[in-house]
C-alpha positions as CSV (number, residue, x, y, z in Angstrom):
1,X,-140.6,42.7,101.3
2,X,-140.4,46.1,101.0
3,X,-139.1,47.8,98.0
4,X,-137.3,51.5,97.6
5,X,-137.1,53.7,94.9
6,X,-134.5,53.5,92.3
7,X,-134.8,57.2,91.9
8,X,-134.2,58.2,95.2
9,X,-133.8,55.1,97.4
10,X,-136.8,56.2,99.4
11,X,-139.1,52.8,100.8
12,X,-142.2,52.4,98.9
13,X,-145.5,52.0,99.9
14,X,-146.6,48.4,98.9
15,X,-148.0,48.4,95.3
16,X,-147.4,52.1,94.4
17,X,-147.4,53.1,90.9
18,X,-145.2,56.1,91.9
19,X,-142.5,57.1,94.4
20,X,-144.3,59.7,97.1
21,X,-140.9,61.1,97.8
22,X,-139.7,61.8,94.1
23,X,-142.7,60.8,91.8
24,X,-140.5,58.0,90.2
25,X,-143.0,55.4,88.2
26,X,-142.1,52.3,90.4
27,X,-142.9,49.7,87.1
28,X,-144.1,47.2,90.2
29,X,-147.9,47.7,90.2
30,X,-148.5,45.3,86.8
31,X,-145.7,42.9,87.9
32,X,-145.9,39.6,90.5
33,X,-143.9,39.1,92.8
34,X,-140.1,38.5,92.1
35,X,-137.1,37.5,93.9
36,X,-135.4,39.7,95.8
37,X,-132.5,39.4,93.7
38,X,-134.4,40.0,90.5
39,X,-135.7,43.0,92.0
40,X,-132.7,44.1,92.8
41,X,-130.9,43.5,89.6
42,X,-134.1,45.5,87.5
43,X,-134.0,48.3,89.9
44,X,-130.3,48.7,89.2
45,X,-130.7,48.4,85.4
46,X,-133.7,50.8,85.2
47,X,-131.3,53.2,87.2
48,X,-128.8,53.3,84.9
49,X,-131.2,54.0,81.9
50,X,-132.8,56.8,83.9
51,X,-129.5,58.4,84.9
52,X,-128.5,57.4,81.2
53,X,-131.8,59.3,79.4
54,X,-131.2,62.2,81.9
55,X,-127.2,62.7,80.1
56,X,-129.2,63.2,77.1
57,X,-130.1,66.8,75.9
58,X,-133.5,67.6,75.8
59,X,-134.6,68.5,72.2
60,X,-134.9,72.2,73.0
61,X,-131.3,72.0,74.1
62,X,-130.3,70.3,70.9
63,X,-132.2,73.3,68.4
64,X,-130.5,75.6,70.3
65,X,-127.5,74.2,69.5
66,X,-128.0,73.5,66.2
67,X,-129.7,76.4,65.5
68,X,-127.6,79.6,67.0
69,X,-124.9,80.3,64.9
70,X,-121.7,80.9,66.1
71,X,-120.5,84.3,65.5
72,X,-117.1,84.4,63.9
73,X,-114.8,86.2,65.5
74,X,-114.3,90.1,64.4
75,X,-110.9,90.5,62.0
76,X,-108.6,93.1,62.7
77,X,-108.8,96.2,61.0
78,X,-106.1,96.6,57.7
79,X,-103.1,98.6,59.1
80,X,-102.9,102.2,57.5
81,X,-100.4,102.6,54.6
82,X,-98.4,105.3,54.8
83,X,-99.2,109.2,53.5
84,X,-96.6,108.6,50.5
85,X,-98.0,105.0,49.3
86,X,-101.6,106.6,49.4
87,X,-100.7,109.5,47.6
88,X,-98.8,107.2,44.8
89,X,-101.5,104.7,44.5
90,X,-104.7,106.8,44.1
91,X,-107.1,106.9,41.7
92,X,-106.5,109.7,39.8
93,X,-102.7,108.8,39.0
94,X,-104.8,106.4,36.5
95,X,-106.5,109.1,34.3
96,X,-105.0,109.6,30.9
97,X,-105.9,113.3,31.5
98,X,-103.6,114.1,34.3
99,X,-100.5,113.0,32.8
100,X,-101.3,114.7,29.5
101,X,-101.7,117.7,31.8
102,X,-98.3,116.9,33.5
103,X,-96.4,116.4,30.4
104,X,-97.8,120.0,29.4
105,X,-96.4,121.3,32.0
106,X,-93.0,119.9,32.0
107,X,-93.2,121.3,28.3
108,X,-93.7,124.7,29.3
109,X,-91.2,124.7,31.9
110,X,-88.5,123.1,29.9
111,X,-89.2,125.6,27.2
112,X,-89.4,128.5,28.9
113,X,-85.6,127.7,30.7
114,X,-84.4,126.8,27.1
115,X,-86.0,130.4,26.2
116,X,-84.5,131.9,29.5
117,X,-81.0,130.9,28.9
118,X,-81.1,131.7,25.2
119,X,-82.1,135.4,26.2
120,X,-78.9,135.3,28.9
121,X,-76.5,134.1,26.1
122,X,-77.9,137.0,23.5
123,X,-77.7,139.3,26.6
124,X,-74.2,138.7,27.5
125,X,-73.2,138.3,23.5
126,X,-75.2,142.0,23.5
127,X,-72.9,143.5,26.5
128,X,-69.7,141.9,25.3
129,X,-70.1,143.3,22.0
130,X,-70.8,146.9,23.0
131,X,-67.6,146.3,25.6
132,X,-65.8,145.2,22.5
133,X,-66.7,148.2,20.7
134,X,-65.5,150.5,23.4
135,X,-62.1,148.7,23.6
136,X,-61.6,149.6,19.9
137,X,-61.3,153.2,20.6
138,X,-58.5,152.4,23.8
139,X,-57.1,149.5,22.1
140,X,-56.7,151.3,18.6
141,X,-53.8,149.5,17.6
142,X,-55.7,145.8,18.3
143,X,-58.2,144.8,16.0
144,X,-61.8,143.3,17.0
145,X,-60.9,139.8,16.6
146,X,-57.8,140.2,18.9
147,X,-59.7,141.8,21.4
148,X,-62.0,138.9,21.0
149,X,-59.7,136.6,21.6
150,X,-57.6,138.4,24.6
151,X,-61.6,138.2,26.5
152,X,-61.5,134.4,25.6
153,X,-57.8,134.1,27.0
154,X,-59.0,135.7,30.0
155,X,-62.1,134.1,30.7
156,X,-60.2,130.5,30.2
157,X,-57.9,131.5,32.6
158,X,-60.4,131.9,35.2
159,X,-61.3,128.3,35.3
160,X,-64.6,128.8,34.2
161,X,-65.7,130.7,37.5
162,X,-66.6,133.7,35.4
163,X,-68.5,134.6,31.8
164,X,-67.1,136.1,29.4
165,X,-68.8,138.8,29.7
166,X,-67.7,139.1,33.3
167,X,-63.7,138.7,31.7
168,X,-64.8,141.5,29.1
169,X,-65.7,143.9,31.9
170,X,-62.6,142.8,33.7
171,X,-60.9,143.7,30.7
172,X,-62.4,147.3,29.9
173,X,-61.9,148.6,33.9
174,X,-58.1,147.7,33.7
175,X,-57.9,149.0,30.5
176,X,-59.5,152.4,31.2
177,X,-57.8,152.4,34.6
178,X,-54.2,152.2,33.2
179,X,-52.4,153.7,30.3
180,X,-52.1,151.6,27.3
181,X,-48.7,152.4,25.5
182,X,-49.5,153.1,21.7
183,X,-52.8,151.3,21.8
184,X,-51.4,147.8,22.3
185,X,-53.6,145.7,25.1
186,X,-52.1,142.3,24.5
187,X,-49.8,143.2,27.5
188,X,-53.3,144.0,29.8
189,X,-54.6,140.7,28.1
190,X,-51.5,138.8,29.2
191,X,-50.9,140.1,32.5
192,X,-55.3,139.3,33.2
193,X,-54.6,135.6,31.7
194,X,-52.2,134.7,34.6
195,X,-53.1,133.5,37.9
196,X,-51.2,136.3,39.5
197,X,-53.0,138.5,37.3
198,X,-53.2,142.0,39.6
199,X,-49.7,141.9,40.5
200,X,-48.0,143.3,37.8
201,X,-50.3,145.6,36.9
202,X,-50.2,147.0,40.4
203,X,-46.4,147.5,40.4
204,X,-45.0,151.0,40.0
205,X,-43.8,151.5,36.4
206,X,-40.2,152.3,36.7
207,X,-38.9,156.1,35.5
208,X,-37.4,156.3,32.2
């Protein structure tokens, strides 16, 4: 009887060692004779552990596989913060030397507007006083403290939109602009006080 192959299923030359179609080892030139269903029954087995084996990685499969690593996969880059958050959280808001430096500054400034508005105050204390001076001489009959007090009248009455030296010079151009009867201003004073203040004072004085 003639056997085939279990490689390739190819007939076999009587007592070969190997298959001449494939090259299969044949495992029949050592063994006697067996029943056909014997036969049949090895040929299947060794079949499976041939197809089996061949399932199997070689070993230079199995270092590749153990031994490439596996690159991880690249992370995404950090988003940008923005210009203002960069700004507030660099390094050099950390250095002592910088906010010395600031607090300097903001010294400097806040003295020299303290110094500004001081000169401004003696300024306008400097003009009202020379105004009040020169009112003396129209307003003869009014002493300094009264005149004084009619610029204070008339600078409260503006609300606070003007100075008082701004109400002082108010007070000199009416007063040189319109006759003051026996050197008595408290009627210029009282007519600049209201909220109609230019009306009577622009009224025709009636003939006596």
């Amino acid at each position: 009887m003639t056997s085939t192959c279990f490689q390739c299923d190819k007939d076999l030359v009587p007592r070969a060692k190997f298959c001449h179609q494939c090259g299969a080892p044949t495992f029949l030139a050592d063994e006697a004779p067996v029943a056909a269903q014997s036969t049949s029954e090895a040929r299947a087995r060794v079949k499976q552990d041939v197809h089996g084996a061949a399932q199997i990685p070689t070993s230079t499969r199995m270092l590749q596989t153990v031994l490439v690593p596996r690159m991880p996969k690249p992370k995404p880059p950090p988003p940008i913060p923005p210009a203002w958050q960069r700004f507030v959280q660099a390094p050099l808001w950390r250095q002592s030397p910088v906010w010395i430096g600031l607090g300097l500054v903001a010294a400097v400034a806040a003295g020299v507007a303290l110094i500004g508005d001081v000169q401004d105050k003696l300024a306008q204390q400097s003009g009202q006083y020379q105004i009040v001076t020169r009112l003396t001489s129209r307003c003869y009959k009014d002493s300094r403290t009264a005149i004084d007090a009619y610029v204070a009248r008339i600078q409260k009455a503006s609300g606070g939109q003007e100075t008082l030296l701004d109400s002082a010079v108010l007070f000199e151009y009416v007063v040189r602009g319109v006759a003051v009867p026996q050197g008595d201003c408290s009627k210029i004073a009282e007519a600049l006080a209201r909220p109609n203040r230019f009306e009577p004072l622009l009224q025709p004085t009636p003939p006596r």
